[in-house]
Legacy VTK file of the C-alpha trace (Angstrom):
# vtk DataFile Version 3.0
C-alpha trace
ASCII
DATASET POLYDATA
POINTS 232 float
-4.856 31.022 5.852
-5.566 28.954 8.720
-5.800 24.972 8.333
-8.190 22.781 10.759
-4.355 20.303 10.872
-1.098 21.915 9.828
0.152 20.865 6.782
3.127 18.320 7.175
1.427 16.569 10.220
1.434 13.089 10.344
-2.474 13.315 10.980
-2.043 14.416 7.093
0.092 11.803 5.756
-2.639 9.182 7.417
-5.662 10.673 5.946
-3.779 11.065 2.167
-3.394 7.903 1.753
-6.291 5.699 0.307
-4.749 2.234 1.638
-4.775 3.496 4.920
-7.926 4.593 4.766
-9.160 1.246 4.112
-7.313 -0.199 6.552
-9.193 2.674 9.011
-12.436 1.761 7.334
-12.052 -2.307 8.216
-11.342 -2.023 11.850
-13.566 0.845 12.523
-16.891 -0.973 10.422
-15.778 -4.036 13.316
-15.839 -2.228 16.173
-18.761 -0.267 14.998
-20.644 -3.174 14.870
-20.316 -4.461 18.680
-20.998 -0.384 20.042
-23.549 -0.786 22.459
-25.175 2.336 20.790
-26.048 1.566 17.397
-29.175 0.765 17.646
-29.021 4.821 16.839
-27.960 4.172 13.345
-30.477 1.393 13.407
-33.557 3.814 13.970
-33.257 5.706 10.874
-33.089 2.589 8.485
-29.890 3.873 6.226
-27.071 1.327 8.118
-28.819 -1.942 7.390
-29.493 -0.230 3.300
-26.201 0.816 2.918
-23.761 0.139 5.623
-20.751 0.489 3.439
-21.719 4.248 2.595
-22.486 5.071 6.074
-19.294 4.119 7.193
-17.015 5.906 4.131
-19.872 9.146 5.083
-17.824 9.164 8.398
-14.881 8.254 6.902
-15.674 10.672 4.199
-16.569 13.968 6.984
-13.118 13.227 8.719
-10.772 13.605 5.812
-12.796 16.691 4.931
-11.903 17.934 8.231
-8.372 17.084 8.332
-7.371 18.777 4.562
-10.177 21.625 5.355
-9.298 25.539 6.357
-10.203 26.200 10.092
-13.410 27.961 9.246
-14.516 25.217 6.626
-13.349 22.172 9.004
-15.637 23.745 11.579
-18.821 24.503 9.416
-18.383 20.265 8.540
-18.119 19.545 12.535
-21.387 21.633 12.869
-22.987 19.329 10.312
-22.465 16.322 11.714
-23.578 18.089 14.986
-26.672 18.954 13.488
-27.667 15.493 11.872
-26.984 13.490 15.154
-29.755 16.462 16.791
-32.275 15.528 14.058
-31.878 12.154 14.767
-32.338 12.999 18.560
-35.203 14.927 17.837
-36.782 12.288 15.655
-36.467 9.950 18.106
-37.567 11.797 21.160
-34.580 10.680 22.648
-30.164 11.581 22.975
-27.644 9.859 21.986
-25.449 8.902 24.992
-22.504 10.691 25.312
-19.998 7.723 25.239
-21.475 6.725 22.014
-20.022 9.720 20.086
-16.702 9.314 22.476
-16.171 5.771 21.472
-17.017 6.953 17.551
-14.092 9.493 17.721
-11.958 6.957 19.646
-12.370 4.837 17.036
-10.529 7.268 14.475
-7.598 7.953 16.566
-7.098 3.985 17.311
-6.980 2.916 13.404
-5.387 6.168 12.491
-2.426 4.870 14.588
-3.510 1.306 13.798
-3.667 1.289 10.044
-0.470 3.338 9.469
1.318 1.566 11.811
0.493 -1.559 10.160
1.577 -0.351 6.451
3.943 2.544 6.973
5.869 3.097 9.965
5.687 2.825 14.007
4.380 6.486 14.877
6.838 8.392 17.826
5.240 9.849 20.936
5.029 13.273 19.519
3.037 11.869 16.285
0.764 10.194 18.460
0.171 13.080 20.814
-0.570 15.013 17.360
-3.174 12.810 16.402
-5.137 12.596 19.579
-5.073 16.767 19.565
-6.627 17.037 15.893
-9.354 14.846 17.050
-9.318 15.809 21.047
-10.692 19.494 18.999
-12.982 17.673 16.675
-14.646 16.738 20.045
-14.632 19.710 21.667
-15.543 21.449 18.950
-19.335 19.083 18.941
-19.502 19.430 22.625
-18.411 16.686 23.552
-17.639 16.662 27.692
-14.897 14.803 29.506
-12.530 14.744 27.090
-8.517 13.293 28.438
-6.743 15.904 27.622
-3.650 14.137 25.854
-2.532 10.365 24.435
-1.176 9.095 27.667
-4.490 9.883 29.615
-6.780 9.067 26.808
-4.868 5.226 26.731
-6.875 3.803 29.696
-10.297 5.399 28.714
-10.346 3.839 25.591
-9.404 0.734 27.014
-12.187 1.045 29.602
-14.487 2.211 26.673
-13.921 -1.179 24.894
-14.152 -3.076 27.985
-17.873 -1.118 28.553
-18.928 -0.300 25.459
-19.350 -3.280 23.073
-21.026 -6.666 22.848
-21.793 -9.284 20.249
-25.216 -8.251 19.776
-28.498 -8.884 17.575
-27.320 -5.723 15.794
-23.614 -7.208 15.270
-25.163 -10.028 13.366
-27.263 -8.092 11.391
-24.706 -5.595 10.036
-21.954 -8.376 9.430
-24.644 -9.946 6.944
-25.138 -6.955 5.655
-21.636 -6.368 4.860
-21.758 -9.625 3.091
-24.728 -8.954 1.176
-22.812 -5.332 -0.074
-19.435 -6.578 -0.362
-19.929 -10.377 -2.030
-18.273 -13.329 -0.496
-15.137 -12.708 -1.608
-14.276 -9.071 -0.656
-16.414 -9.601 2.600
-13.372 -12.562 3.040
-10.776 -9.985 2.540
-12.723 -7.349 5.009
-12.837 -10.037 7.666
-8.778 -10.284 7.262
-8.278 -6.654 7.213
-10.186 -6.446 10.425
-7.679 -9.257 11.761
-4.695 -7.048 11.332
-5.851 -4.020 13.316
-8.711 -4.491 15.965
-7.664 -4.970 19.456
-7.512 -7.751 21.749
-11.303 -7.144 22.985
-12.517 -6.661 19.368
-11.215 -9.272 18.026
-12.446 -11.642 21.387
-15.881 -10.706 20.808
-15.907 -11.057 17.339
-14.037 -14.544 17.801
-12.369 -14.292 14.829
-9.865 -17.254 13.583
-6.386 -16.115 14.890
-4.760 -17.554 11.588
-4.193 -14.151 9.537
-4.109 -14.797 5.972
-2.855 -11.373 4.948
-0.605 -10.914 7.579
2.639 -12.496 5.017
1.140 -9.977 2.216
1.884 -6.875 4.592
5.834 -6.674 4.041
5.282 -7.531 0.229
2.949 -4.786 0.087
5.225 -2.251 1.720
7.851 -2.932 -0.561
5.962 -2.739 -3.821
5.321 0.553 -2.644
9.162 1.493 -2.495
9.931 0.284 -5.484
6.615 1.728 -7.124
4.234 -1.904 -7.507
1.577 -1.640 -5.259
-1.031 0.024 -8.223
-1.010 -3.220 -9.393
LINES 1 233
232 0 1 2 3 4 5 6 7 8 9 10 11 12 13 14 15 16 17 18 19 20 21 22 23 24 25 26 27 28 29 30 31 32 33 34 35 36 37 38 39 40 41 42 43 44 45 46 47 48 49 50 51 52 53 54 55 56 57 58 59 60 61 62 63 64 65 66 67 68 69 70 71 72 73 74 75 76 77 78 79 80 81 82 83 84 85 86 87 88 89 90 91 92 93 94 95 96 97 98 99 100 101 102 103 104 105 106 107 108 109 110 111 112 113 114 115 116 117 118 119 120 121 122 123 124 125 126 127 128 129 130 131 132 133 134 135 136 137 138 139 140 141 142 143 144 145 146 147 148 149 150 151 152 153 154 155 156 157 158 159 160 161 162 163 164 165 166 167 168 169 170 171 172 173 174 175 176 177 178 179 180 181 182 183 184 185 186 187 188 189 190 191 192 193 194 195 196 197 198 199 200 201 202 203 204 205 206 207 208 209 210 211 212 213 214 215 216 217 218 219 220 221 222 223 224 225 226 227 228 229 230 231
């Protein structure tokens, strides 16, 4: 039985664990925001109604992909392929290119972002695993010029940030409706999250506080979790 990622991979250990996840979830629903392209997710009406189950949907398809047989983790690829084309066709219109480049980008950044930040500095070798898992998620929906490792994929995605995102109409919008889903309070703790993993250009055009509230709860966290707190 072949798996879509081996079992043992680090690519594994990131997408079992449900605080990382979260952590994947914050600084992706951020950068999601400022993409250039979605006005896409716009068109159909179900972001600004439910952003927060739009986002764990994507969230949702990857970790079915990782933990999925070969076969299976392709027949979930071909789904998502085929909702993006009835959008398309709906629209009378494609979805550029970049725009599902900077969406897989974005998994592979807070993958290595959000287990960084609560396990463990990832080698080169872990990192090179990552990018391949989703480097064939994205060949797998057609996706063209792909880099074809981690060191050549480093300065497209920072020239993808750099051409990709702005503080738009659509930014607003979605941040409100965050805080009309989440409640002042755990919009307050997203906001933080998103602190502790965006990059530099995120977190300029989002101009976000640099005081990081949660930053002093990070080592306490990690070490409830070796000496078995952190359910509480």
């Amino acid at each position: 039985m072949e798996f879509f990622v081996a079992k043992g991979s680090v690519v594994r250990k990131i997408w079992g664990r449900s605080d990382v996840i979260l952590f994947i979830f914050a600084g992706a629903s951020a950068e999601f925001a400022l993409n250039k392209a979605v006005d896409w997710l716009y068109f159909t009406g179900k972001l600004p109604s439910d952003p927060l189950g739009r986002l764990f949907s994507t969230v949702s398809y990857a970790r079915e992909i990782v933990f999925s047989k070969k076969v299976d983790a392709h027949s979930a690829i071909d789904r998502i392929k085929s909702i993006h084309q009835n959008v398309e066709r709906d629209r009378g219109d494609k979805i550029p290119d970049w725009a599902y480049r900077d969406v897989l980008f974005m998994l592979i950044y807070y993958s290595k972002a959000a287990f960084e930040l609560l396990e463990r500095k990832m080698n080169q070798q872990e990192k090179e695993e990552l990018y391949q898992v989703f480097f064939r998620v994205g060949d797998r929906m057609g996706l063209q010029d792909l880099p074809a490792n981690y060191s050549d994929w480093l300065p497209i995605r920072q020239a993808h940030l750099e051409q990709d995102l702005e503080n738009s109409l659509y930014t607003k919008d979605l941040f409100k409706q965050y805080r009309k889903h989440l409640g002042t309070f755990r919009y307050r703790m997203l906001i933080e999250a998103q602190k502790l993993v965006v990059p530099t250009r995120v977190n300029s055009l989002m101009g976000f506080s640099p005081v990081q509230w949660l930053r002093p709860f990070v080592p306490l966290y990690k070490l409830s979790k070796k000496l078995r707190l952190d359910g509480l």
